[in-house]
N, C-alpha and C positions, 0 to 999 in steps of 0.2 A: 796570308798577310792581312788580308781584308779582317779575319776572326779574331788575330792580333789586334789590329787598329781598334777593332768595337767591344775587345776588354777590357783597354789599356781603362784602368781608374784615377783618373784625371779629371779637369773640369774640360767644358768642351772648348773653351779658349786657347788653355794649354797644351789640347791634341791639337786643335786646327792650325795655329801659329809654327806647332813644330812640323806639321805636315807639310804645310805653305810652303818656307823654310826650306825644307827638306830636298817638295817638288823644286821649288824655282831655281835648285843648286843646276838643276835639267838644263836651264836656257846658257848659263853660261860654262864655256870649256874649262873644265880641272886635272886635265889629262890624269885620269886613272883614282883622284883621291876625293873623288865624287859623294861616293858612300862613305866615308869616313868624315866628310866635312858636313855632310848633312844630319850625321848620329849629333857633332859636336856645336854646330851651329847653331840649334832652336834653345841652347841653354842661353847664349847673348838677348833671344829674344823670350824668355821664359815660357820657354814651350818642352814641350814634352819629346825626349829625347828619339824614344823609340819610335813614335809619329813621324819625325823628319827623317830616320832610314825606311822606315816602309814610304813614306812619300819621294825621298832620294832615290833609290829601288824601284820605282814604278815604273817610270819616263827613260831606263837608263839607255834603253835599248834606242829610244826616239830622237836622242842625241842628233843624229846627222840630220832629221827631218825638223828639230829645234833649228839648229844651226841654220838651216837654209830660208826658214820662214824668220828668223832674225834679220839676215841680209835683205832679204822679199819688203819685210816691215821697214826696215831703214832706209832701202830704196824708196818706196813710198816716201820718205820723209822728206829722204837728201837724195836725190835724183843721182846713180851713178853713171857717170860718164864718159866711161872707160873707152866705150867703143868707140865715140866720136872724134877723143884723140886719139886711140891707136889707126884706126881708119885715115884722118885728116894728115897726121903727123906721123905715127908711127912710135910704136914705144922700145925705141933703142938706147935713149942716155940713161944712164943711174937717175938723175933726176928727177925722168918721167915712172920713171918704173916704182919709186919713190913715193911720190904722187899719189901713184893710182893705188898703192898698199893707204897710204893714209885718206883718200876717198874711200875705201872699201872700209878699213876700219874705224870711219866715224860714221857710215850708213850701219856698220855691224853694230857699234857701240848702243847707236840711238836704239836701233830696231829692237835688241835686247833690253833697255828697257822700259823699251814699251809692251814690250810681249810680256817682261816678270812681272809689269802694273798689271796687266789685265789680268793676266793667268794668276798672281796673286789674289786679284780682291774676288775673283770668282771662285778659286779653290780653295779661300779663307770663308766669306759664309755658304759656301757648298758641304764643306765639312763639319763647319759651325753648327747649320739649320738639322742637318742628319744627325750630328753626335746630339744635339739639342733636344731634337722633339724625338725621333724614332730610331734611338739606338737598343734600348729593349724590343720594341718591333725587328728589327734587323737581327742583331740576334736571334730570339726567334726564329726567325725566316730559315738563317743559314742554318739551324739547328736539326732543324725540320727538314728544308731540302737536299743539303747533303749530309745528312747520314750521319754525323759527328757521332763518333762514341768512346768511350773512356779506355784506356787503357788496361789490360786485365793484368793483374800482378803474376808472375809464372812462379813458381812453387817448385 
């Protein structure tokens, strides 16, 4: 994936925007159409299409460790306070149980995007600066340390 990313012939705006893209599809749940929305996604932001499935592809597995540092970061925002009414009151009416769904998914909503701001503007000139200055260097590199070789035609 990586050897893909650093041949794509692109500018490095239109790799890093569809990688970004791609990545940030990570932070939020798509149950299942994850890679599919991040091939189709970086065209809205004229990014380069393939970028945004290897960058959708990368994270896909970190899904549950995204999810939870979403919740972690909204917490931090919007203090959930779950336990203090289950504890004080007890969460037996619809109402409450209500509540605590709509407390949970506005700590979920903020934390997500404040996690896609960051994780965005870092893996946008992370990707920038490397496709930028030393993407022949990297090439390179990968060519030389693992071993790449061509295909031999069979006859």
């Amino acid at each position: 994936m990586l050897l893909k990313l650093f041949r794509l012939r692109d500018n490095a705006h239109s790799v890093a925007i569809g990688f970004t893209v791609g990545l940030l599809l990570n932070f939020i749940p798509t149950f299942g159409i994850g890679p599919l929305a991040s091939a189709a996604l970086p065209k809205l932001f004229r990014g380069n299409s393939v970028a945004g499935l290897i960058g959708g592809i990368l994270l896909v597995w970190a899904f549950p460790l995204l999810f939870y540092l979403n919740i972690v970061t909204g917490d931090i925002l919007f203090p959930i306070k779950i336990e203090e009414i289950a504890i004080e009151h007890g969460i037996e009416e619809t109402e409450e149980v209500i509540e605590a769904g709509i407390t949970i998914g506005k700590a979920f909503i903020v934390g997500m995007i404040v996690n896609m701001l960051i994780a965005g503007l870092l893996s946008y000139i992370t990707v920038y600066l490397i496709f930028k200055r030393s993407r022949r260097k990297v090439l390179l590199l990968i060519y030389k340390k693992w071993n790449i070789q061509k295909k031999k035609s069979v006859r």
